[in-house]
C-alpha positions in Angstrom: 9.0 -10.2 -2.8 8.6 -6.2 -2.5 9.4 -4.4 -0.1 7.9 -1.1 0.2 9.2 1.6 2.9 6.8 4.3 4.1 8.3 7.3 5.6 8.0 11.2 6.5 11.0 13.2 4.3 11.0 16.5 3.3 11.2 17.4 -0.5 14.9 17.9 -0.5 15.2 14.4 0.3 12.8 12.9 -2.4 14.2 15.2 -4.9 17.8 13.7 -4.2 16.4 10.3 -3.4 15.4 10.7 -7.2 18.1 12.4 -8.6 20.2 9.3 -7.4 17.6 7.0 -9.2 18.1 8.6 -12.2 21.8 8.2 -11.8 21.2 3.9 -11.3 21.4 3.9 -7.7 19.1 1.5 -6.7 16.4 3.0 -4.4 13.8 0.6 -3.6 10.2 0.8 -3.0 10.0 4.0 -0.9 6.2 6.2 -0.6 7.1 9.6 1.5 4.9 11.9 3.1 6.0 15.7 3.2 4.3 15.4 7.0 3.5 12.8 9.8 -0.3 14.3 9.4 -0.8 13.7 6.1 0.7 10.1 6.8 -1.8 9.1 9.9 -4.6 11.2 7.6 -3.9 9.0 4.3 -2.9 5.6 6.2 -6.2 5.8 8.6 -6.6 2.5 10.9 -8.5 0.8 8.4 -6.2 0.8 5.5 -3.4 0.5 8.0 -5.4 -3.2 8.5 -5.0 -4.1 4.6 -1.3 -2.9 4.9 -0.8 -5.6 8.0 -2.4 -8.3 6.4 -0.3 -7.8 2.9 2.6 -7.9 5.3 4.8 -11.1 4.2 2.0 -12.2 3.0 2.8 -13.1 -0.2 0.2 -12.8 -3.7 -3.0 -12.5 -2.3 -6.6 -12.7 -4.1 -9.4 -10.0 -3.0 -11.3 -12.5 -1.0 -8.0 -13.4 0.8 -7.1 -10.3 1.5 -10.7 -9.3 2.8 -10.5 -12.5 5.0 -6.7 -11.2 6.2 -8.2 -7.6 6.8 -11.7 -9.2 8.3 -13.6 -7.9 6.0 -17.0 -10.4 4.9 -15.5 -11.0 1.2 -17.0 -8.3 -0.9 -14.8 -6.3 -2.9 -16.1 -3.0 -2.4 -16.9 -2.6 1.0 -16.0 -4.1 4.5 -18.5 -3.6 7.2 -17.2 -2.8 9.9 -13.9 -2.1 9.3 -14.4 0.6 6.4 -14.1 0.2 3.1 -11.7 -2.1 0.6 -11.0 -0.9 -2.5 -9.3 -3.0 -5.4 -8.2 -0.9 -8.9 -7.5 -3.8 -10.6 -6.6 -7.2 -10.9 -5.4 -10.4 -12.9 -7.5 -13.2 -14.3 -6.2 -15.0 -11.0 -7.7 -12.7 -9.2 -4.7 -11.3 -7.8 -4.6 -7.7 -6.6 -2.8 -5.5 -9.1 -1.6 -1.5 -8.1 -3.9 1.7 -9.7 -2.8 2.3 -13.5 
């Protein structure tokens, strides 16, 4: 399982956060925002949903993780809740990260 760590650090820190990774010092899964406002503006309260129901959750398929975020099933759009979108995925079905 993968964890990934969302925070708010200044570019000083990424660039030496890479700088170690470049050296082989493990870093982990880590996304950073230069600003908390550009955090709450990218991870708005419906994508903060899909981020919940991923939590621990394990592989999921689209219609699971629609079902997890409430969402009807359909992979483009969740009424309601705003919209769901997938970039790719397996012949399982399972969600796969943007190319």
């Amino acid at each position: 399982m993968t964890t990934l760590t969302i925070d708010v650090a200044d570019l000083a820190t990424v660039q030496a956060s890479m700088k170690a990774a470049f050296s082989g010092v493990p870093q982990g899964c880590i996304y950073s925002f230069p600003s908390e406002e550009q955090l709450l503006t990218t991870l708005n309260a419906n994508r903060w949903a899909i981020l919940k129901a991923l939590t621990g959750a394990g592989p999921l398929g689209v219609r699971a993780l629609a079902r997890r975020a409430r969402c009807e099933g359909r992979a483009h759009g969740c009424p309601g809740t705003g919209q769901l979108r997938v970039d790719r995925q397996d012949q399982r079905g399972q969600v796969k990260p943007a190319a």
